[in-house]
N, C-alpha and C positions, 0 to 999 in steps of 0.2 A: 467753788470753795473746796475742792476735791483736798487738798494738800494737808486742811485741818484733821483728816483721819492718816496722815503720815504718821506712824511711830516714831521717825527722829526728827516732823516737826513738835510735836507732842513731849518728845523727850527735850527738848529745850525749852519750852512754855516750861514745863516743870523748874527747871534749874533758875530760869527766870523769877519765878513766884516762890522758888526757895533761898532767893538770895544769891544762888550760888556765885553766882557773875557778877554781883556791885550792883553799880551805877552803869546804865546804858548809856554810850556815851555819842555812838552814832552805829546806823548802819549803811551797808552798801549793796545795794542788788542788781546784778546783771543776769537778766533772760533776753536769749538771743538766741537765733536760729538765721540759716539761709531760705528764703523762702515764705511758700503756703504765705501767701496775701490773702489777707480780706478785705472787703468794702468798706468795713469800720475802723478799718486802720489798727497799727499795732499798738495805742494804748488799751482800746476795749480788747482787744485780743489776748495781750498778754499780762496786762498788767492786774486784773482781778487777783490772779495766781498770788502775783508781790503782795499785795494791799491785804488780800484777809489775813496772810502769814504775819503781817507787822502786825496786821490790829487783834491777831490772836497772842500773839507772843507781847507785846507792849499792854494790853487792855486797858488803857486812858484811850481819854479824846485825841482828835486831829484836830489840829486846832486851823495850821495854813500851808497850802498845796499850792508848788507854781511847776508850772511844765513849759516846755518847748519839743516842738514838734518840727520834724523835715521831708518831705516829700523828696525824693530824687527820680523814681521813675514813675510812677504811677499818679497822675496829676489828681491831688486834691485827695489822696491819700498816703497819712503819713506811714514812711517805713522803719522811722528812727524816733526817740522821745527820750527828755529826759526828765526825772518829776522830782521835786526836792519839796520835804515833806515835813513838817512841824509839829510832836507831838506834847502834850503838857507834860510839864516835868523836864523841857528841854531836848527830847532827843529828836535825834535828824535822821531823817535815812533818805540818802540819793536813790535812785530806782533807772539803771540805764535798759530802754526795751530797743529790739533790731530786728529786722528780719533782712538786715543786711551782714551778717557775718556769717567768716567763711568756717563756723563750725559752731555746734550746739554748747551753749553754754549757761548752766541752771543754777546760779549762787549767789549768797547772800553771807558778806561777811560782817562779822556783829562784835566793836570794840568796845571794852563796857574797861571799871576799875579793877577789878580783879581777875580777871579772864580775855580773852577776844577768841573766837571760832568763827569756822567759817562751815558753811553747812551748802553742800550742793545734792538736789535731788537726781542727778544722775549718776552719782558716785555709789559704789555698794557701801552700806551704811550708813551712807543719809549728811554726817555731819564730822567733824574733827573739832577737839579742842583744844587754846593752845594755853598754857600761865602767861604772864608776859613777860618778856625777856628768854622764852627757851627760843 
């Protein structure tokens, strides 16, 4: 749960619990990397990172989580997943994890009524935001 002491995850929990943004209307998360396999597969791997971020930045329930999972070279360990995720109050967030792409990629885009930004932790700064329609 390293990512809840981010200042620009921290800085959007804020604008969340200020309103700033509306209505959350969905989110979308892609962590991916080439590589570094583990025995637990890359939902226990990488997906803790995604989940406490939503459940710090949403703070309701999870109400209902389905996932699919794909093995391609490592039998009986998955290197691909996808988890689509249910929170009360309606909001969704897809969650794609890989350790099958051919480059690092750390983001979570977040479309809500009055805003949508997109927040990557490997970018300097942490996050972007955009009005809708610019």
């Amino acid at each position: 749960h390293t990512f809840l002491y981010s200042p620009s995850v921290n800085a959007v929990r804020d604008l969340i619990q200020e309103d700033e943004l509306g209505e959350i209307y969905f989110i979308t998360s892609s962590r991916m990397n080439l590589g570094l396999y583990q025995q637990d597969g890359v939902v226990l791997d990488l997906a803790p990172h995604d989940l406490s971020i939503l459940l710090h930045w949403l703070d309701r329930p999870l109400l209902e989580v389905s996932a699919t999972g794909r093995t391609v070279f490592q039998e009986g360990v998955h290197e691909t997943a996808f988890l689509t995720l249910r929170f009360d109050g309606g909001t969704q967030a897809n969650v794609q994890l890989s350790w099958l792409a051919p480059r690092k990629l750390r983001q979570m885009v977040v479309l809500c009524t009055k805003r949508m930004f997109q927040y990557e932790d490997t970018a300097a700064g942490g996050w972007d935001m955009y009005l809708h329609g610019e």
